[in-house]
N, C-alpha and C positions, 0 to 999 in steps of 0.2 A: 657801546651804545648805552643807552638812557633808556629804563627798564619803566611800565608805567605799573604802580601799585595803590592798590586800597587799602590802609594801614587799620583801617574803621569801615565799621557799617556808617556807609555816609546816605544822607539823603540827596536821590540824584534828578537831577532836570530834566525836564523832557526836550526832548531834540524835534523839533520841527518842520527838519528839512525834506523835502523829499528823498524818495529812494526806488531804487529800480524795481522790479516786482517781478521779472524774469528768471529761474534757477540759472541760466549759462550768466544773467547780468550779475546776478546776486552773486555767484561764485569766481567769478570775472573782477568785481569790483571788490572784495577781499583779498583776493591774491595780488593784487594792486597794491592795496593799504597794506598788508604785513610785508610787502616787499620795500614798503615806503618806509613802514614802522623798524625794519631791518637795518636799514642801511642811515637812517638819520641821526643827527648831530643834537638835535636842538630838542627841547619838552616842544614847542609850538607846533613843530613838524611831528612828533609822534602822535601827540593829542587831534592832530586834526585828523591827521590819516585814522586814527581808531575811530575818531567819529563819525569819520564819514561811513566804515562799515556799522557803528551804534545805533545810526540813521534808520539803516535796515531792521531795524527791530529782530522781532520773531523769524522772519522772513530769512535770518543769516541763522539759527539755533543749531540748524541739521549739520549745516558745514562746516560750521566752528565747533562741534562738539567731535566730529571725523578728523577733524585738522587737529584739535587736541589729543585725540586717542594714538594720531599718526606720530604724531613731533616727537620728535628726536635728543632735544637741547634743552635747556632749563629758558633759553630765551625763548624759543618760542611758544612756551609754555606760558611762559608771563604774558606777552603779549597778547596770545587767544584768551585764557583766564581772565583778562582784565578785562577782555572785551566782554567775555560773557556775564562775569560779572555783573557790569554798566548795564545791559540790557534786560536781563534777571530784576535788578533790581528796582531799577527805571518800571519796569512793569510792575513789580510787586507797590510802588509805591505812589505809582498811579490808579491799584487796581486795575488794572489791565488783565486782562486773560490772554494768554500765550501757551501756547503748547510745547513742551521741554519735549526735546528726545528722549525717548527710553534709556537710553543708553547712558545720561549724559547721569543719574547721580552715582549709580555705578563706576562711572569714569573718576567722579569726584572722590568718592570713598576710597578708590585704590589709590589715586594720585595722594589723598592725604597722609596715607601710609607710608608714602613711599617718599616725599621729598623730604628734604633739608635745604631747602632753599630759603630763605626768609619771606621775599618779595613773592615768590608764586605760593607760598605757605597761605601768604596774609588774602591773598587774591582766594585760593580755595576757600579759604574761612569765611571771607564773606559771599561768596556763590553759593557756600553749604548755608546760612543762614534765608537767603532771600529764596532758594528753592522748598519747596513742599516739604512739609516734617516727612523725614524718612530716617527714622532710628536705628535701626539695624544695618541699613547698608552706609549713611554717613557718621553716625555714631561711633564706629571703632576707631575709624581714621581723626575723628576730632577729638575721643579722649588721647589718640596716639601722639596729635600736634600739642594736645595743653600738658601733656606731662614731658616732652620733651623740650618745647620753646621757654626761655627765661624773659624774651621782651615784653614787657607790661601793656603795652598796647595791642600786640599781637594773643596774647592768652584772654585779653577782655574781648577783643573779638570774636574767638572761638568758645570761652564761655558763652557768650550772646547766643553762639549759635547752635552751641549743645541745647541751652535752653529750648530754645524753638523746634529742637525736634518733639519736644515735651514730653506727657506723660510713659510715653514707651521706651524714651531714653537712660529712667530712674534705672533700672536694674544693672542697667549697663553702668554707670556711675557710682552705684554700692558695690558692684564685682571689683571695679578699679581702685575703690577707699581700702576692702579688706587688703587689698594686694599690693597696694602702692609701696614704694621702698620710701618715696618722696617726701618727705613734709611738707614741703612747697606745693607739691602737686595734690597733697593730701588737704592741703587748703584750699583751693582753687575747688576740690571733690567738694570739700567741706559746703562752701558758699555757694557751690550747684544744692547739693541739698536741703537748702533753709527752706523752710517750711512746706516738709516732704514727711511722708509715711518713714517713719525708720525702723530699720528692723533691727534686735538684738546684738548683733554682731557690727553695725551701722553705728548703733551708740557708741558699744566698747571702744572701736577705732576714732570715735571721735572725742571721747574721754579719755585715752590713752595723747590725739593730739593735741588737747588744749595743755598739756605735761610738755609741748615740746621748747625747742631753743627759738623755732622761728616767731617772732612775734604776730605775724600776719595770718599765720596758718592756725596758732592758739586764737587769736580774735574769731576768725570764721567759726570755728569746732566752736567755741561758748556760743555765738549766735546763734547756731543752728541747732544746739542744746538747750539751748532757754528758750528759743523758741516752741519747743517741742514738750517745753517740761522735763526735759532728762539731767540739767546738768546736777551734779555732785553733788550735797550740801557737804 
């Protein structure tokens, strides 16, 4: 089948239709659409079926965040993700207020740790972005996805969303520079921390990467040296 993913933080539409407002409709009319979303051939039939739970806004949060914790497969991991994603975000970008489950960045922090999936990777990264700064519990799993993914679109994404857990994220991203085996990944650290408090041991690793072979990972470490006043003369 045909997997739906957010390869980016995109900005998303708001959906208009009506939607049920009953927990047995609400969780009735889910189990519907991922059995639709399951079993179909075509994008048309996938996208309508997730819309139609999208619809439900806030109203789907609880059950779609149990339906992920329960899932079993990588697909149906993508398919709930994506959804939750679209409605996360949908609200984040209406300003909208919605209330997230407890449970749900917790779920996301572990889940980030733990796939290798691309498609339900790209789908956590941006659910961890449009959710509330929580650094500690989505911050391991996100610097976990940018030092191991190579695709250029998928690490701008979870850059994004390291960003956005913000200031409580930094320590957690200088622990990863000292420790990094990566040059790639030490770049990627590097361009999180432009125009950041550096500390001591922050400089040396990133004057030790602008010495290195990757050309991308030397550009970040000077940027974020000369921004700061550190680099070399």
């Amino acid at each position: 089948m045909k997997h739906p993913v957010l390869a980016v933080v995109l900005a998303i539409p708001l959906v208009l239709t009506s939607a049920p407002s009953l927990a047995g409709e609400v969780e009735e009319s889910i189990e519907n659409a991922l059995k639709v979303m399951g079993h179909a051939e075509t994008d048309e039939t996938i996208e309508a079926a997730a819309w139609s739970v999208i619809a439900l806004g806030g109203k789907a949060l609880p059950n779609l965040t149990q339906r992920l914790a329960s899932a079993t497969n990588d697909e149906e991991r993508i398919q709930i993700s994506y959804i939750l994603s679209t409605i996360v975000g949908q609200a984040k970008f209406s300003h909208e207020a919605i209330e997230l489950p407890p449970a749900l960045p917790a779920l996301v922090g572990e889940l980030l740790l733990e796939s290798q999936y691309p498609q339900l990777e790209a789908n956590l990264a941006n659910l961890s972005g449009f959710i509330a700064p929580n650094a500690q519990v989505l911050g391991p799993g996100l610097l976990a996805l940018l030092e191991r993914t190579e695709d250029e679109a998928l690490r701008a994404t979870t850059s994004a969303a390291i960003s956005l857990q913000g200031k409580k994220v930094l320590p957690l991203v200088r622990f990863a520079l000292h420790n990094s085996k990566s040059d790639r990944f030490s770049g990627d650290l590097a361009w999180l921390l432009y125009d950041t408090d550096l500390t001591r041991q922050s400089i040396a690793s990133l004057r030790k990467l602008v010495k290195s072979d990757n050309e991308q990972a030397r550009r970040s470490a000077a940027r974020t040296l000369d921004r700061g006043g550190w680099r070399e003369k």
